[in-house]
N, CA, C and O atoms as a printed pandas DataFrame, in Angstrom:
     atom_number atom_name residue_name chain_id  residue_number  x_coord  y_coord  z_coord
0              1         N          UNK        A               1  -16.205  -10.926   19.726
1              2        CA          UNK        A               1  -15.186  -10.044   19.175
2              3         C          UNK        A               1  -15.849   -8.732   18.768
3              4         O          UNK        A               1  -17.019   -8.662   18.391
4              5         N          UNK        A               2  -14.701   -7.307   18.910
5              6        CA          UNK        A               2  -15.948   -6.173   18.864
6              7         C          UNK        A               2  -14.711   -5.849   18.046
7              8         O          UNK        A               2  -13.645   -6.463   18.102
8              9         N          UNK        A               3  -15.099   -4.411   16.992
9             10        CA          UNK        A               3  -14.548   -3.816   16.639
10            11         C          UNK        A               3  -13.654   -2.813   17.186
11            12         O          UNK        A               3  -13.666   -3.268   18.329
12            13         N          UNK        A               4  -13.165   -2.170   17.240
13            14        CA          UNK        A               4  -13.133   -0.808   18.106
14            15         C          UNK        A               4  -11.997    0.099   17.017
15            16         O          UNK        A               4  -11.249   -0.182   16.082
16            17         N          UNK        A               5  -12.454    1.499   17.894
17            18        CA          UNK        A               5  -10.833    2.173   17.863
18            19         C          UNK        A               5   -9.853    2.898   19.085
19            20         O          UNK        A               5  -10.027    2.974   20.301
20            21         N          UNK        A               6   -8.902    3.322   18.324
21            22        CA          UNK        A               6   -7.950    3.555   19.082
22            23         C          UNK        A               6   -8.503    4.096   21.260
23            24         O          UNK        A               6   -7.850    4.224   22.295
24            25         N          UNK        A               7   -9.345    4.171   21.047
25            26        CA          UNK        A               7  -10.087    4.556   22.063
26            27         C          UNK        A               7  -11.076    4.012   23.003
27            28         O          UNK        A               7  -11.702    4.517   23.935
28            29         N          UNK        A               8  -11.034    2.796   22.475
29            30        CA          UNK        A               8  -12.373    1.841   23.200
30            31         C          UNK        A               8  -13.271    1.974   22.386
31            32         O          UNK        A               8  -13.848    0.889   22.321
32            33         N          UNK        A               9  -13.727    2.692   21.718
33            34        CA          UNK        A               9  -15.265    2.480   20.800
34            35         C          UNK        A               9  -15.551    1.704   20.040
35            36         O          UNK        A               9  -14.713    1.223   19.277
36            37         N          UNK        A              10  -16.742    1.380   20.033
37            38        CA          UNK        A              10  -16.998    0.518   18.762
38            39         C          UNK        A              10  -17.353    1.289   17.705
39            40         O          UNK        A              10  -18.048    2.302   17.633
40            41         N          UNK        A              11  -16.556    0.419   16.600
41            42        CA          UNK        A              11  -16.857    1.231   15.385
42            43         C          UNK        A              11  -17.486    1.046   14.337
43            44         O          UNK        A              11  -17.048    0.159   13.603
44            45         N          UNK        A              12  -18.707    1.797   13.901
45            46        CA          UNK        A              12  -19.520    1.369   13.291
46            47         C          UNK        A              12  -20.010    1.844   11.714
47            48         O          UNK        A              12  -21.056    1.778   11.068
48            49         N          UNK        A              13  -18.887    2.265   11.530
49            50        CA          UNK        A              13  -18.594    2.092    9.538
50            51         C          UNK        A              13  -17.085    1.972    9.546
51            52         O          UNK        A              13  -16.328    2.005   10.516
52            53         N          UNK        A              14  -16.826    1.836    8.346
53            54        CA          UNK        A              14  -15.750    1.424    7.899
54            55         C          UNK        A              14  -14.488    2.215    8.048
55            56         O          UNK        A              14  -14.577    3.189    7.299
56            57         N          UNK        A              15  -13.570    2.214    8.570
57            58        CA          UNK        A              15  -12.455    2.978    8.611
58            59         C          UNK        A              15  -11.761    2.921    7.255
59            60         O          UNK        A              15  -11.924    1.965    6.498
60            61         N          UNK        A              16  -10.831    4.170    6.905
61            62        CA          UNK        A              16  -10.153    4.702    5.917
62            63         C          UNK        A              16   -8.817    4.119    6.065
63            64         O          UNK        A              16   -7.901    4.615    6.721
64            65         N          UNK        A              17   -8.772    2.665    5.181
65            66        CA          UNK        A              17   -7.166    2.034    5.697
66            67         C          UNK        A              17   -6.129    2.327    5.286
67            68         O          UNK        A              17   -5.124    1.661    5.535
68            69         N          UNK        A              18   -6.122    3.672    4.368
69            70        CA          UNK        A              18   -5.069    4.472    3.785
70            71         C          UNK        A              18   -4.319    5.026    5.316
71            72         O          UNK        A              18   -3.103    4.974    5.499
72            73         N          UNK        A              19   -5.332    5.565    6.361
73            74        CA          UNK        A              19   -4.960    6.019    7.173
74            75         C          UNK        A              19   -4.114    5.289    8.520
75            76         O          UNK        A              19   -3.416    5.679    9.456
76            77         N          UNK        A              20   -4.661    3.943    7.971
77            78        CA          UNK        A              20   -4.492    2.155    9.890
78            79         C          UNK        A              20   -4.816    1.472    9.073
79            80         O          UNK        A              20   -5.268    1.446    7.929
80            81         N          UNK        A              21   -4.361    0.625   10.232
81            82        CA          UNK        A              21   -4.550   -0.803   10.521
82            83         C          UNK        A              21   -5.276   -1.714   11.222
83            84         O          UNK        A              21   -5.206   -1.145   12.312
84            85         N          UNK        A              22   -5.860   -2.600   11.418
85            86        CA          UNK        A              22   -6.853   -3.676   12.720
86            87         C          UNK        A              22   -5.501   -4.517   12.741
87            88         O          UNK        A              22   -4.772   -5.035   11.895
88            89         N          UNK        A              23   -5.539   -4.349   14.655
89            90        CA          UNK        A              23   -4.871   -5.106   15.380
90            91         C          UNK        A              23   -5.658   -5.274   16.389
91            92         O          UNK        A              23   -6.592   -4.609   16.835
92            93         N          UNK        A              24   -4.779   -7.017   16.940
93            94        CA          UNK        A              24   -5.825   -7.913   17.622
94            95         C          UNK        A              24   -5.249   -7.350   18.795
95            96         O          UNK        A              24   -4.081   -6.965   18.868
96            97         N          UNK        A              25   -6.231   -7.301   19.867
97            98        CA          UNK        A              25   -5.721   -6.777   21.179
98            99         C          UNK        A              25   -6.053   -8.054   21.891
99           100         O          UNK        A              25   -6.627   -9.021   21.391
100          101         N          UNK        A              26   -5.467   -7.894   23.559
101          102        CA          UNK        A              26   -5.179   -9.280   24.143
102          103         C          UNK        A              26   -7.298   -9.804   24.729
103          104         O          UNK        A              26   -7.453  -10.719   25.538
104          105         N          UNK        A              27   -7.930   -9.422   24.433
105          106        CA          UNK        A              27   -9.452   -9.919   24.740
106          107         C          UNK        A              27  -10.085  -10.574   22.714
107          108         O          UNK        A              27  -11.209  -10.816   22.274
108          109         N          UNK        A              28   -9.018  -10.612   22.209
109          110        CA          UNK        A              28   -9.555  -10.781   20.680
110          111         C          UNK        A              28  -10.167   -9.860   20.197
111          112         O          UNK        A              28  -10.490  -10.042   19.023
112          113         N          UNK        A              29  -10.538   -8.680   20.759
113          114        CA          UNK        A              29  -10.910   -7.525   19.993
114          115         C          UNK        A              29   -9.930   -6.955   18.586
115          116         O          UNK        A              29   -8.727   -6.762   18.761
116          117         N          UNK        A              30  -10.455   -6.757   17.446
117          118        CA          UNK        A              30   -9.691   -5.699   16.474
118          119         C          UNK        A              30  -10.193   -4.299   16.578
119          120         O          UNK        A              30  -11.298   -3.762   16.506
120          121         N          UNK        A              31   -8.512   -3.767   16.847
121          122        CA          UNK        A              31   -8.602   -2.089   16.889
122          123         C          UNK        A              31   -7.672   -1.607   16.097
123          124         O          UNK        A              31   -6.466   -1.806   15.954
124          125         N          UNK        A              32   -9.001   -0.482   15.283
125          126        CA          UNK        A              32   -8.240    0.254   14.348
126          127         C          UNK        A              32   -7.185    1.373   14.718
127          128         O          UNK        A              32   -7.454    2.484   15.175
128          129         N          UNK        A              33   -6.130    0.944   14.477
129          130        CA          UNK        A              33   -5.058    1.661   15.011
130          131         C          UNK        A              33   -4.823    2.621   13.531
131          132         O          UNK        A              33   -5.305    2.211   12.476
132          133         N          UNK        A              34   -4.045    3.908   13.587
133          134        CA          UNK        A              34   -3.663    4.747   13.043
134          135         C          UNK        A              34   -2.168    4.601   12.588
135          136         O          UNK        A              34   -1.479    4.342   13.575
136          137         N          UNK        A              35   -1.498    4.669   11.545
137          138        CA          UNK        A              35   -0.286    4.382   10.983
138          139         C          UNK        A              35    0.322    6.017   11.696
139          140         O          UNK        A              35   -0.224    7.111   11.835
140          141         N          UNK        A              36    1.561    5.542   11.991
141          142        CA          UNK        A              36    2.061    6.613   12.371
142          143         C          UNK        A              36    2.598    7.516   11.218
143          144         O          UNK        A              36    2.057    7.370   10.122
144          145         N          UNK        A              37    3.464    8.307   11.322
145          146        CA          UNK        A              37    4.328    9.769   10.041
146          147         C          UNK        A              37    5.625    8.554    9.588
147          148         O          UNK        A              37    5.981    8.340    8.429
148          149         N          UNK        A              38    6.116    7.949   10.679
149          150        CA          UNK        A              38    6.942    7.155   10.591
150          151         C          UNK        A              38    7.047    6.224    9.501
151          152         O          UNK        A              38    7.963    6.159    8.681
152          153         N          UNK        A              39    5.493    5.146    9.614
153          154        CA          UNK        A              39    4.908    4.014    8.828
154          155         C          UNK        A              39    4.460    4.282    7.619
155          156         O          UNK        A              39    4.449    3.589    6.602
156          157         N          UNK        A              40    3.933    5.813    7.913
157          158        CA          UNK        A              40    3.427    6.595    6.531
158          159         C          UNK        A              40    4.575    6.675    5.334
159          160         O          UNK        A              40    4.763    6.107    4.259
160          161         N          UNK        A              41    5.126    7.526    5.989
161          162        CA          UNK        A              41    6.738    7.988    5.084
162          163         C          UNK        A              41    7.415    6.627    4.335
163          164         O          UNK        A              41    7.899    6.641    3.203
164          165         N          UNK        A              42    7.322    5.196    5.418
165          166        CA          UNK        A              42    8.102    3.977    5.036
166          167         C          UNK        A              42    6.808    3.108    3.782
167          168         O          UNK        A              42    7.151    2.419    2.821
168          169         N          UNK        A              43    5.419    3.408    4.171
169          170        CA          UNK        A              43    4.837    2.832    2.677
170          171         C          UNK        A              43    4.833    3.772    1.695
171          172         O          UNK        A              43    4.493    3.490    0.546
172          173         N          UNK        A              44    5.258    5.123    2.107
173          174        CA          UNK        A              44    5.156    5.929    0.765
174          175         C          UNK        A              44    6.285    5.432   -0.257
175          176         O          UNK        A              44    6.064    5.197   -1.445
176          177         N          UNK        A              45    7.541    5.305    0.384
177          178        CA          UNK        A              45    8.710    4.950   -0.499
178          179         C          UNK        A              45    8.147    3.746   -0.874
179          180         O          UNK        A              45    7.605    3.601   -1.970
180          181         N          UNK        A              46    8.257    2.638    0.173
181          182        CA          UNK        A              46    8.111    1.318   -0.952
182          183         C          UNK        A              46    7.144    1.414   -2.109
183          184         O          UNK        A              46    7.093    0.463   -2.889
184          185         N          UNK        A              47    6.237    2.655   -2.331
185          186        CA          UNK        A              47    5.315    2.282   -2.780
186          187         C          UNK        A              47    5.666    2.972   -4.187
187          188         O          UNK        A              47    5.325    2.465   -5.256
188          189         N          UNK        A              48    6.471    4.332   -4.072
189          190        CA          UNK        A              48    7.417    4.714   -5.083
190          191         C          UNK        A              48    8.190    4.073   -5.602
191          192         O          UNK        A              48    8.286    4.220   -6.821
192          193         N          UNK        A              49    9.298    2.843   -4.756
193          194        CA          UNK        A              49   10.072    2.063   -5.435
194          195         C          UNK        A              49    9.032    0.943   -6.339
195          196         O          UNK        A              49    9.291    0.539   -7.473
196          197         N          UNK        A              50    8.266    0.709   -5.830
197          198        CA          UNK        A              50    7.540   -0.475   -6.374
198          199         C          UNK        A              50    6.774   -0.003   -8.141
199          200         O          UNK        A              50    6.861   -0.624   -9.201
200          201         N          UNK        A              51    6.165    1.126   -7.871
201          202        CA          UNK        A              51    5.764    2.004   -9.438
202          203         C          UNK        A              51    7.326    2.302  -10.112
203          204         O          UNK        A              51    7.397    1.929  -11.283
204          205         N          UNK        A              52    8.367    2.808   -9.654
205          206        CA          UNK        A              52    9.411    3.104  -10.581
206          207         C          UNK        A              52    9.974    1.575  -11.242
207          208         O          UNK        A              52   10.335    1.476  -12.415
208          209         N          UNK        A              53    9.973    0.593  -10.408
209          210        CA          UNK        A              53   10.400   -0.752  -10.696
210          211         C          UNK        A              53    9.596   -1.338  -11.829
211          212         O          UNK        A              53   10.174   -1.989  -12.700
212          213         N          UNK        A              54    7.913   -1.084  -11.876
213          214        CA          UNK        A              54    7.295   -1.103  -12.860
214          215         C          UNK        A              54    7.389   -0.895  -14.209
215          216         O          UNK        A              54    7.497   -1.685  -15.147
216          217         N          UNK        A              55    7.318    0.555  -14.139
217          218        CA          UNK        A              55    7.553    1.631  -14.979
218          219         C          UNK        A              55    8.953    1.192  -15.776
219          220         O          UNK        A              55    8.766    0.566  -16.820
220          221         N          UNK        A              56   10.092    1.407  -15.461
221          222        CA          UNK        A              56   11.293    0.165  -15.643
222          223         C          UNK        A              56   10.775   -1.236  -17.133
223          224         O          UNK        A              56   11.015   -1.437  -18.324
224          225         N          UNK        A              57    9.942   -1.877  -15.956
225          226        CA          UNK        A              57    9.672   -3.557  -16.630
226          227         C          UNK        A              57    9.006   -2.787  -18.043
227          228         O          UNK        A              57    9.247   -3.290  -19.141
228          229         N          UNK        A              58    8.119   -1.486  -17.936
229          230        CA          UNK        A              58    7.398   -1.673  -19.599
230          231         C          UNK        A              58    8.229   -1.225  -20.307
231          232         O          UNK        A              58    8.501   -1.698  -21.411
232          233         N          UNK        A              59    8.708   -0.358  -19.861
233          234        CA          UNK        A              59    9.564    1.018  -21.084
234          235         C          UNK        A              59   10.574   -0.844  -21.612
235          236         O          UNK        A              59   10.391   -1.279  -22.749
236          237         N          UNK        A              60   11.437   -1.574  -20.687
237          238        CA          UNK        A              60   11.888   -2.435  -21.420
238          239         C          UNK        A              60   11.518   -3.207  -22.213
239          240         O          UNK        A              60   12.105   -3.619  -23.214
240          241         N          UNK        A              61   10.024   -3.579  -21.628
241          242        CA          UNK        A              61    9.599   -4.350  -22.748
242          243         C          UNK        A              61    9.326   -4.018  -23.972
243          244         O          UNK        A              61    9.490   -4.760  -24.941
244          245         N          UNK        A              62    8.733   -2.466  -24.016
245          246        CA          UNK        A              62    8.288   -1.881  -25.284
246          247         C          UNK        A              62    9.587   -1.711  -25.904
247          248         O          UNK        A              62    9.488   -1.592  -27.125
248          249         N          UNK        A              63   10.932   -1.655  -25.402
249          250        CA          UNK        A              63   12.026   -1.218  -26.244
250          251         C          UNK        A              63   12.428   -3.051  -27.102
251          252         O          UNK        A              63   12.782   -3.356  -28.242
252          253         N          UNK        A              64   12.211   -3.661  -26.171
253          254        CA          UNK        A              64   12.208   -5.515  -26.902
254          255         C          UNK        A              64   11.338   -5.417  -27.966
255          256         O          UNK        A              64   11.814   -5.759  -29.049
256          257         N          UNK        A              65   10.002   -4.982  -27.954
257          258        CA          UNK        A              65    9.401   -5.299  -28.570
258          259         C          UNK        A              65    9.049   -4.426  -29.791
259          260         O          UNK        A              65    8.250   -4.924  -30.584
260          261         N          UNK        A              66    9.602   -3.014  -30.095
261          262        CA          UNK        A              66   10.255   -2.429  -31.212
262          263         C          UNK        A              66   11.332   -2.984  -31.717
263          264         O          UNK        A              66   11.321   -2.796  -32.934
264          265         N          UNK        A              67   12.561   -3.770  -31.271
265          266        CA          UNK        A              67   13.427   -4.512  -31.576
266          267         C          UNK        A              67   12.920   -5.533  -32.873
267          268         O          UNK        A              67   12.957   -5.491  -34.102
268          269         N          UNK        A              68   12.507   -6.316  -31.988
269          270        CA          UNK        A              68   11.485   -7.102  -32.590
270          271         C          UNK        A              68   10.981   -7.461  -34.031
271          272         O          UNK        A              68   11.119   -8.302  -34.920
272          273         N          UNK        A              69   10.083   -5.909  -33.606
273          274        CA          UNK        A              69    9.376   -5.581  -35.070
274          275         C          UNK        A              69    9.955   -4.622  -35.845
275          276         O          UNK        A              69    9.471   -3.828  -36.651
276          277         N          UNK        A              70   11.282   -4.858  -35.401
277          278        CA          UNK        A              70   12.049   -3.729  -36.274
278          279         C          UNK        A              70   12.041   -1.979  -36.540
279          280         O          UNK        A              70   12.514   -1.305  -37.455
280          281         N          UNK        A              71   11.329   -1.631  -35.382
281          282        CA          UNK        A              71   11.498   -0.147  -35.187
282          283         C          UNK        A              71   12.409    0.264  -34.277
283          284         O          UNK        A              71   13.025   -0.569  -33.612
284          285         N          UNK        A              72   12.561    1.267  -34.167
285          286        CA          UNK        A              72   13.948    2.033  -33.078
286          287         C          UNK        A              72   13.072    2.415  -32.297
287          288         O          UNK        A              72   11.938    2.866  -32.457
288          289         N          UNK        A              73   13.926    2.113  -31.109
289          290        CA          UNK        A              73   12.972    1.957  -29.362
290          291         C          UNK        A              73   13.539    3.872  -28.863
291          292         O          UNK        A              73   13.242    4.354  -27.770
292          293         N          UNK        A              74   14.358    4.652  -29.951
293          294        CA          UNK        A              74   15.355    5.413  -29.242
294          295         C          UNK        A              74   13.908    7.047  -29.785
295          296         O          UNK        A              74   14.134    8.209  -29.448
């Protein structure tokens, strides 16, 4: 099994996986493929929904937990 990229090469440090992915090609080789604008744009959102969904869970909890202890969450 060889590494490669998008190009046939072998690759011999580590690729930037902010940028791809390793996919198995049909000889069992992994090639670092490049995320497209497309794939980019679609983990940027989930990745916004996923921090706002967060962000969400504390502010509630900290407002429970002024409740709580009897301070105003406002």
């Amino acid at each position: 099994m060889k590494i490669l990229d998008e190009n046939g090469k072998v690759l011999k440090t580590t690729p930037d996986f902010s940028t791809g992915r390793y996919l198995q090609d049909e000889n069992g080789n992994l090639v670092f493929t490049k995320w497209t604008d497309e794939e980019l744009k679609d983990i940027k959102e989930k990745e916004n929904a996923t921090l706002v969904a967060r962000v969400t869970q504390v502010e509630s909890a900290a407002m429970e937990l002024a409740q709580m202890i009897g301070g105003n969450a406002a």
